[in-house]
Jmol script that loads the backbone (N, CA, C; Angstrom):
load data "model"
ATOM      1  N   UNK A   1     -13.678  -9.927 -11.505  1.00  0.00           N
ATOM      2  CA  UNK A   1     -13.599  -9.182 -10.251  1.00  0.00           C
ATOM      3  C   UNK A   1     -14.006 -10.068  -9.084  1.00  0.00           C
ATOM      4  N   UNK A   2     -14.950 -11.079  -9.384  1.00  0.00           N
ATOM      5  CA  UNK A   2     -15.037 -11.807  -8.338  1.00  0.00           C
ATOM      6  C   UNK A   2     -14.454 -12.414  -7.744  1.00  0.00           C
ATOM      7  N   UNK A   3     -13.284 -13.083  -8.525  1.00  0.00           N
ATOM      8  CA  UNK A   3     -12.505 -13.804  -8.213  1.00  0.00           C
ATOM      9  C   UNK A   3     -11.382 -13.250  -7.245  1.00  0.00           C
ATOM     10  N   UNK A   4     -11.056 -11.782  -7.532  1.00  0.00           N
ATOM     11  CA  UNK A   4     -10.487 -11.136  -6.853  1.00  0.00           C
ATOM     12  C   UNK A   4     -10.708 -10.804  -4.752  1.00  0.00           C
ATOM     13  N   UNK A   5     -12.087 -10.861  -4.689  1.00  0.00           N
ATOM     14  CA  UNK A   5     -12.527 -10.120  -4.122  1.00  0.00           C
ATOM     15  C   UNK A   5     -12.561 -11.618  -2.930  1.00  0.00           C
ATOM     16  N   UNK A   6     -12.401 -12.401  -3.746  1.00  0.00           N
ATOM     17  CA  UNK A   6     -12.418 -13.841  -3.240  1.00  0.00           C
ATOM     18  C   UNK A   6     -11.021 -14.044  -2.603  1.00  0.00           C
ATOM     19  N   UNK A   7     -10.196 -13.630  -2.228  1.00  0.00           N
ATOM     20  CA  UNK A   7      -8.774 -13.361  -2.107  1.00  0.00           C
ATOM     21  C   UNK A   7      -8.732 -12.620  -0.571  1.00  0.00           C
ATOM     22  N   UNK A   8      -7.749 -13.473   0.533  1.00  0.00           N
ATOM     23  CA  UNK A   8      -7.957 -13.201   1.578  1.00  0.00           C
ATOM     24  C   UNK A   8      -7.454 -11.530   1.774  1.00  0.00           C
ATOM     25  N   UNK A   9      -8.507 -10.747   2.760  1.00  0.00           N
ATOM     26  CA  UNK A   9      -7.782  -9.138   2.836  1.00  0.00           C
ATOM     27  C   UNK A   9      -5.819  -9.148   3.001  1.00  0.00           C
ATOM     28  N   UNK A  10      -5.723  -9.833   3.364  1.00  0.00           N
ATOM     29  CA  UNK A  10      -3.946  -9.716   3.765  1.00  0.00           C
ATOM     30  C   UNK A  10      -3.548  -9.508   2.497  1.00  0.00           C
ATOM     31  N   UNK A  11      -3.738 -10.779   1.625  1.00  0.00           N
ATOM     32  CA  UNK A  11      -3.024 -10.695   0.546  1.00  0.00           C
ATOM     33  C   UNK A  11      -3.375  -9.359  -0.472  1.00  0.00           C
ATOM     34  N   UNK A  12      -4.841  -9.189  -0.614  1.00  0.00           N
ATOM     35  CA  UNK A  12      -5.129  -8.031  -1.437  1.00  0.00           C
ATOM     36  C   UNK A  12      -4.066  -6.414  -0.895  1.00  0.00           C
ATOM     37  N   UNK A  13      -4.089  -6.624   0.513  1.00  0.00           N
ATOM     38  CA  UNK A  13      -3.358  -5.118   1.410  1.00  0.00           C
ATOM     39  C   UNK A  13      -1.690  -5.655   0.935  1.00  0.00           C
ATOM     40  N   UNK A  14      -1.886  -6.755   0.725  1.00  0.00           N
ATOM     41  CA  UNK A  14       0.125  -6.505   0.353  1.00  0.00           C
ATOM     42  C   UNK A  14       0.136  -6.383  -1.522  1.00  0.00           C
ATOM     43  N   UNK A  15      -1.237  -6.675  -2.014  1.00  0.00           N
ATOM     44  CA  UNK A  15      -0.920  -6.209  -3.641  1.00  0.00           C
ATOM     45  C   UNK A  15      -1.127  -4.352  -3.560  1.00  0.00           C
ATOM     46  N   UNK A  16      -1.831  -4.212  -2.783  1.00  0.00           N
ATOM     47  CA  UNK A  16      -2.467  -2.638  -2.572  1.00  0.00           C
ATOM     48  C   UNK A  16      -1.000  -2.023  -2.674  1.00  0.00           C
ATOM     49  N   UNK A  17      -0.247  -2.729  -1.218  1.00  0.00           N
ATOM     50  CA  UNK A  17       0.827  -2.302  -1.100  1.00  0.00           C
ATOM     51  C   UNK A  17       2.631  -1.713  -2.166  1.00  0.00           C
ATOM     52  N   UNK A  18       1.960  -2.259  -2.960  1.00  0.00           N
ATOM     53  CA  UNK A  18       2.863  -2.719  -4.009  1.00  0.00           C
ATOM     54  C   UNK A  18       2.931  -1.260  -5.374  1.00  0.00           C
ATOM     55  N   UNK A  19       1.488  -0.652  -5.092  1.00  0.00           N
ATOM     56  CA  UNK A  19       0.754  -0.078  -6.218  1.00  0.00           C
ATOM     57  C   UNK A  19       1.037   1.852  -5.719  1.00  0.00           C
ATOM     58  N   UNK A  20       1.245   2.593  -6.809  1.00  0.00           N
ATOM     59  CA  UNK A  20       1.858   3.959  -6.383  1.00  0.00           C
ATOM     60  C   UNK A  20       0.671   4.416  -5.772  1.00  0.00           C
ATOM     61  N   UNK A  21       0.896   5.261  -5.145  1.00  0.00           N
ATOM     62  CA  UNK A  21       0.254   5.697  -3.878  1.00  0.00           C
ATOM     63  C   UNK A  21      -0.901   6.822  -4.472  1.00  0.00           C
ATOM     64  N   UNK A  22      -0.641   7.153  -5.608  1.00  0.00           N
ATOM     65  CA  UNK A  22      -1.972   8.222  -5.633  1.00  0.00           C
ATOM     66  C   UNK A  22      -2.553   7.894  -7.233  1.00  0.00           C
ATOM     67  N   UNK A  23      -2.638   7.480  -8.366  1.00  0.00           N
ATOM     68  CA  UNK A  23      -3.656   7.317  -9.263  1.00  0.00           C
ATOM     69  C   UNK A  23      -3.969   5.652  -9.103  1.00  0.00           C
ATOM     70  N   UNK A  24      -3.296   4.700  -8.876  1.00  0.00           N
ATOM     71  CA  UNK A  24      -3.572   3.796  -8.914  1.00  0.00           C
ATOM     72  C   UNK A  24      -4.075   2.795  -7.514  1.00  0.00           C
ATOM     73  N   UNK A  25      -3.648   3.486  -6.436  1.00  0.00           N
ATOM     74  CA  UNK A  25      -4.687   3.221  -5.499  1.00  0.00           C
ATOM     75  C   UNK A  25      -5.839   4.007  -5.506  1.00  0.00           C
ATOM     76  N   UNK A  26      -6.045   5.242  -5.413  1.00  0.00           N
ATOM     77  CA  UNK A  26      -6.797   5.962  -5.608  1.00  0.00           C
ATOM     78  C   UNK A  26      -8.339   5.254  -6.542  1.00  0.00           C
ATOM     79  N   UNK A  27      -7.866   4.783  -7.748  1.00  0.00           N
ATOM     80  CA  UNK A  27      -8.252   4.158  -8.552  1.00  0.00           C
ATOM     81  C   UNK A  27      -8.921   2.626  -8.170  1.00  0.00           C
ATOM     82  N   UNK A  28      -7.937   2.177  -7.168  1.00  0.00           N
ATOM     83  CA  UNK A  28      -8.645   0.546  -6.342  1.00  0.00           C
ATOM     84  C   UNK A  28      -9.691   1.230  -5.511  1.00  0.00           C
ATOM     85  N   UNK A  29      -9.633   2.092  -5.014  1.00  0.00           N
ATOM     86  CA  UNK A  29     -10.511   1.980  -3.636  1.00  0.00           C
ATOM     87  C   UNK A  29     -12.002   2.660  -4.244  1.00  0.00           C
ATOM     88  N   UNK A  30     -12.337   3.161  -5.717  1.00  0.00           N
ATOM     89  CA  UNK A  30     -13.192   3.088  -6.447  1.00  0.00           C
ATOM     90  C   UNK A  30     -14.245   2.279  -6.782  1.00  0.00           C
ATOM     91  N   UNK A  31     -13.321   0.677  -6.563  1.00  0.00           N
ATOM     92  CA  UNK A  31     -13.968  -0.554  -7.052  1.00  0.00           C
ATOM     93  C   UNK A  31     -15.313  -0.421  -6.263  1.00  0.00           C
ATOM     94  N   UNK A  32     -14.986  -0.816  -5.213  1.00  0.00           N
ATOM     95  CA  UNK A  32     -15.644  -1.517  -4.052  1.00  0.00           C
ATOM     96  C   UNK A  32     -15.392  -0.560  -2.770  1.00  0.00           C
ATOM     97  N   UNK A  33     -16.822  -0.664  -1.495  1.00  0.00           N
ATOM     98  CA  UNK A  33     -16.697  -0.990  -0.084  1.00  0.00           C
ATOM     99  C   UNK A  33     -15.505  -1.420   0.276  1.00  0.00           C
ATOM    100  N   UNK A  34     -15.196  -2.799  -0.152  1.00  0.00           N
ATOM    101  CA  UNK A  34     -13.982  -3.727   0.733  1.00  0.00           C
ATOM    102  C   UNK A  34     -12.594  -2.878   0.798  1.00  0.00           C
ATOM    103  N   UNK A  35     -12.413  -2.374  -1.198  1.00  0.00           N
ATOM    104  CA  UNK A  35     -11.330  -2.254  -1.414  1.00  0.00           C
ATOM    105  C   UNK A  35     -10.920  -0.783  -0.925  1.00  0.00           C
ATOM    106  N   UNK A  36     -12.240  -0.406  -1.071  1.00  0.00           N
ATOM    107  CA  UNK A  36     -11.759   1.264  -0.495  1.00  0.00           C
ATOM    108  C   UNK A  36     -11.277   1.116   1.103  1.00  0.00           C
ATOM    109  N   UNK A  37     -11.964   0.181   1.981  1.00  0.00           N
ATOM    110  CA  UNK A  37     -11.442   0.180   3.501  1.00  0.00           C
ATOM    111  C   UNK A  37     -10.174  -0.097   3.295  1.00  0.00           C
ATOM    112  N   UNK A  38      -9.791  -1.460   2.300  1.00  0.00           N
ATOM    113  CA  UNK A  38      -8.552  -1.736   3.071  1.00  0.00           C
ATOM    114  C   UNK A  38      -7.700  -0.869   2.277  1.00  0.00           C
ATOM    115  N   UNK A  39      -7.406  -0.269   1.199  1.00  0.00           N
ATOM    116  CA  UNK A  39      -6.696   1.051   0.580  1.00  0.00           C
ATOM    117  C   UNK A  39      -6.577   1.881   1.913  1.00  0.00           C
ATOM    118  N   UNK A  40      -7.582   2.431   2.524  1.00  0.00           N
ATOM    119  CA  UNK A  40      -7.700   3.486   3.997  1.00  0.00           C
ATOM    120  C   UNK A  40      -6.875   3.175   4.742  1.00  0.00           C
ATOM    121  N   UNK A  41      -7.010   1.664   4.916  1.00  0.00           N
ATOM    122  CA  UNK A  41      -5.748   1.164   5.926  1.00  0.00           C
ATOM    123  C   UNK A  41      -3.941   1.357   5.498  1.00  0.00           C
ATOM    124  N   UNK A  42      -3.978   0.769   4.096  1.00  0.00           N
ATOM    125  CA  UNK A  42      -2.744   1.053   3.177  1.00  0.00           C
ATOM    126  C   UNK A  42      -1.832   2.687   3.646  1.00  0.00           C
ATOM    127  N   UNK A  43      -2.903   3.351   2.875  1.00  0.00           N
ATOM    128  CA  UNK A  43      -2.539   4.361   3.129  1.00  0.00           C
ATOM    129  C   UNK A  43      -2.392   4.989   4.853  1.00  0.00           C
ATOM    130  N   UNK A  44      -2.816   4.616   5.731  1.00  0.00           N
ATOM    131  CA  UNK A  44      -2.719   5.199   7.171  1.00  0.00           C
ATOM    132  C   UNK A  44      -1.339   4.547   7.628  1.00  0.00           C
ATOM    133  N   UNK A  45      -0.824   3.547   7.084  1.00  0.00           N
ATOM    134  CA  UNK A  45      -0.091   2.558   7.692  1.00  0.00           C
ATOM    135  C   UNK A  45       1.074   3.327   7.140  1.00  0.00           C
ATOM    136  N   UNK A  46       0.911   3.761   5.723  1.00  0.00           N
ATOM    137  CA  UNK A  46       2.168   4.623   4.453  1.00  0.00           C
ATOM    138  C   UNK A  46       2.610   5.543   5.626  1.00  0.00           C
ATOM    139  N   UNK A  47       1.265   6.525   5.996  1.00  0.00           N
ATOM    140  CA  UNK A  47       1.793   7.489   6.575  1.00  0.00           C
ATOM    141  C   UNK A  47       2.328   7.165   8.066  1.00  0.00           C
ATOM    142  N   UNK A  48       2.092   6.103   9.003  1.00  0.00           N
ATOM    143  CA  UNK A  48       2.551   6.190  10.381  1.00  0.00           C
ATOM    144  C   UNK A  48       4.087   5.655   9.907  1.00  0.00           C
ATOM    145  N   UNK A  49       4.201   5.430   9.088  1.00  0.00           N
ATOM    146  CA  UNK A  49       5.572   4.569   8.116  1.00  0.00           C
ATOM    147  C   UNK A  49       6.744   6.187   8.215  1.00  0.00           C
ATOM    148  N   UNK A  50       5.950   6.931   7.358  1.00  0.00           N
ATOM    149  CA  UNK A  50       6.726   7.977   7.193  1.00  0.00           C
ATOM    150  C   UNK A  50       6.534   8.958   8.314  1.00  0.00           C
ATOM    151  N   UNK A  51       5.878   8.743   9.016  1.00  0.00           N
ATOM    152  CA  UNK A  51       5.969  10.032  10.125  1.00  0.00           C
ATOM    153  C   UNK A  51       7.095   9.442  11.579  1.00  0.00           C
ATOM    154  N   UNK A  52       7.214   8.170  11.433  1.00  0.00           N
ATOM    155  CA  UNK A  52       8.011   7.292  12.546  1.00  0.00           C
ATOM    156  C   UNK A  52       9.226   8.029  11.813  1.00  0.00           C
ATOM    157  N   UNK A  53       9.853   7.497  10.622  1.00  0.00           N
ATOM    158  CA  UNK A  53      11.177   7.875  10.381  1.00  0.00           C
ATOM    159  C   UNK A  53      11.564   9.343  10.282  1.00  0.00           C
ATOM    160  N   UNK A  54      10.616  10.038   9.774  1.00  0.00           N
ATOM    161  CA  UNK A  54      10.765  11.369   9.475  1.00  0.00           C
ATOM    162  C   UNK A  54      11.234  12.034  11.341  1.00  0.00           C
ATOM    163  N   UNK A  55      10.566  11.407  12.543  1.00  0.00           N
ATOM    164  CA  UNK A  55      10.813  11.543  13.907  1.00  0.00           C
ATOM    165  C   UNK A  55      12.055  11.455  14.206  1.00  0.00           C
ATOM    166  N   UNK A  56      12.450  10.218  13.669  1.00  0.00           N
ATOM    167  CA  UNK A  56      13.674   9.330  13.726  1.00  0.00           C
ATOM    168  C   UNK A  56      15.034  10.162  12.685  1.00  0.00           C
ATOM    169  N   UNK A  57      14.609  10.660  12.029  1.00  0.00           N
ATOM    170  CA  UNK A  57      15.378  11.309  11.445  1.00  0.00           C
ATOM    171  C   UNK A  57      16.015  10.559  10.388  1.00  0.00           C
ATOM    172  N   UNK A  58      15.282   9.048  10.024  1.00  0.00           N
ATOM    173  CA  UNK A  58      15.601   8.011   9.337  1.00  0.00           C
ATOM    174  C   UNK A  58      14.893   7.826   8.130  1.00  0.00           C
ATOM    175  N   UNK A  59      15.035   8.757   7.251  1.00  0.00           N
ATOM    176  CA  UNK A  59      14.249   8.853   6.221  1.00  0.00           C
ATOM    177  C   UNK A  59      15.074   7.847   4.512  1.00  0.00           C
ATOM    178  N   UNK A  60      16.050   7.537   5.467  1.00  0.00           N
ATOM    179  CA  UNK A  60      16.812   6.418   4.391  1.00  0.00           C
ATOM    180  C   UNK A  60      15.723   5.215   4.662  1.00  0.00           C
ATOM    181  N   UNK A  61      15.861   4.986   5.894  1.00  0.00           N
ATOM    182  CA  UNK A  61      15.135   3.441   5.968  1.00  0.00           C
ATOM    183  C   UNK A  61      13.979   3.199   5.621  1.00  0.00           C
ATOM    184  N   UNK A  62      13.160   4.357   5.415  1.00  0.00           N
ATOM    185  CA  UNK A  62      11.839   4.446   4.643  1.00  0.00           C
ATOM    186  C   UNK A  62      11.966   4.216   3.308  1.00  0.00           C
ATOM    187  N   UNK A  63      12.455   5.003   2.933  1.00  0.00           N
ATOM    188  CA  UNK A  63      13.110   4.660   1.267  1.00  0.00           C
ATOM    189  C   UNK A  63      13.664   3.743   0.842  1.00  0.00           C
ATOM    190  N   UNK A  64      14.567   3.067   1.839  1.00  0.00           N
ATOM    191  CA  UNK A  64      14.687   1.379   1.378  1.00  0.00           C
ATOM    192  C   UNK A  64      13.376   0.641   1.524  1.00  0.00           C
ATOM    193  N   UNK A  65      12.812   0.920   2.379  1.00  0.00           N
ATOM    194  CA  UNK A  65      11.757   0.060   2.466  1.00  0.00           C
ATOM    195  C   UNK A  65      10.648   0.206   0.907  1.00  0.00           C
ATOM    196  N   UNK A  66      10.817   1.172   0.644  1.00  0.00           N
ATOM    197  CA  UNK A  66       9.331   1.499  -0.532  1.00  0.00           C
ATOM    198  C   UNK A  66      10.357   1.469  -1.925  1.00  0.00           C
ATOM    199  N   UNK A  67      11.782   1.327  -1.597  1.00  0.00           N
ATOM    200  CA  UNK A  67      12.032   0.596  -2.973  1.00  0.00           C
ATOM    201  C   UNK A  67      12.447  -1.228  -3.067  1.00  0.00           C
ATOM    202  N   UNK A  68      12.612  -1.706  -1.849  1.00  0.00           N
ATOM    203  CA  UNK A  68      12.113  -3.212  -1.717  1.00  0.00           C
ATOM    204  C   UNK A  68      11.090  -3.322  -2.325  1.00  0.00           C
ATOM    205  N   UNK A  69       9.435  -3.019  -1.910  1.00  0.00           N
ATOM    206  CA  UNK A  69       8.221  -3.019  -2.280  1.00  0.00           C
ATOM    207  C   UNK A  69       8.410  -2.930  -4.095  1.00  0.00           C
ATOM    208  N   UNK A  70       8.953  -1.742  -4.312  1.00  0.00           N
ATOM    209  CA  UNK A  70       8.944  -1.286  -5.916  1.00  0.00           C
ATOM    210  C   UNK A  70       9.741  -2.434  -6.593  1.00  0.00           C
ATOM    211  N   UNK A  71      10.726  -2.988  -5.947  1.00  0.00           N
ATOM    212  CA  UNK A  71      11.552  -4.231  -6.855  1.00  0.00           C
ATOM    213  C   UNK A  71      10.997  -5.609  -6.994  1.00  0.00           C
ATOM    214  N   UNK A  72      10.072  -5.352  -6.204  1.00  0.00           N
ATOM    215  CA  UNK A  72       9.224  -6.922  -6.621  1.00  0.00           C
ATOM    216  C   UNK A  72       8.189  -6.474  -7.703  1.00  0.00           C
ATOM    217  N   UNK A  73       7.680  -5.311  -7.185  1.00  0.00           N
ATOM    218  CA  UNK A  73       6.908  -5.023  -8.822  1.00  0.00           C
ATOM    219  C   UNK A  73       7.759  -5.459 -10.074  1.00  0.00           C
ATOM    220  N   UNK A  74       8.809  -4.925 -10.292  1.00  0.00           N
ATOM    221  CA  UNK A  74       9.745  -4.719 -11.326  1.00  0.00           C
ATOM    222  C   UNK A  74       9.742  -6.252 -12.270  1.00  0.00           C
ATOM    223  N   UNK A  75       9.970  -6.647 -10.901  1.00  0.00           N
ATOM    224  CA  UNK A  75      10.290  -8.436 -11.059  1.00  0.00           C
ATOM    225  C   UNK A  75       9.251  -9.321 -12.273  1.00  0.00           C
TER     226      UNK A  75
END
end "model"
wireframe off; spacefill off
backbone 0.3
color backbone group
């Protein structure tokens, strides 16, 4: 875990990013202080994500976007 934690915040918020949105973040921001802030951020960012398009009436481009994210998991 240390080694982890040793890992600049950017990069940890784009693995956060990567991870389904409710048992397994849920589950990071458990660890730690650090990890629970930047999860808080993850998630606030998810939602100004989906409340822009949902405005926009662009709820495709959200969904491309969070299955980009999902295809590098895959990878």
């Amino acid at each position: 875990m240390k080694e982890l934690n040793n890992l600049p915040n950017e990069l940890l918020v784009m693995i956060f990013d990567l991870l389904s949105p409710y048992r397994d973040l849920e589950n990071c921001q458990l660890v730690c202080k650090k990890w629970a802030d930047l999860v808080k951020n993850v998630r606030f960012r998810r939602n100004v994500l989906l409340h822009r398009a949902m405005e926009k009436g662009n709820l495709g481009r959200f969904g491309e976007q969070l299955l980009n994210l999902r295809s590098l998991v895959d990878e």
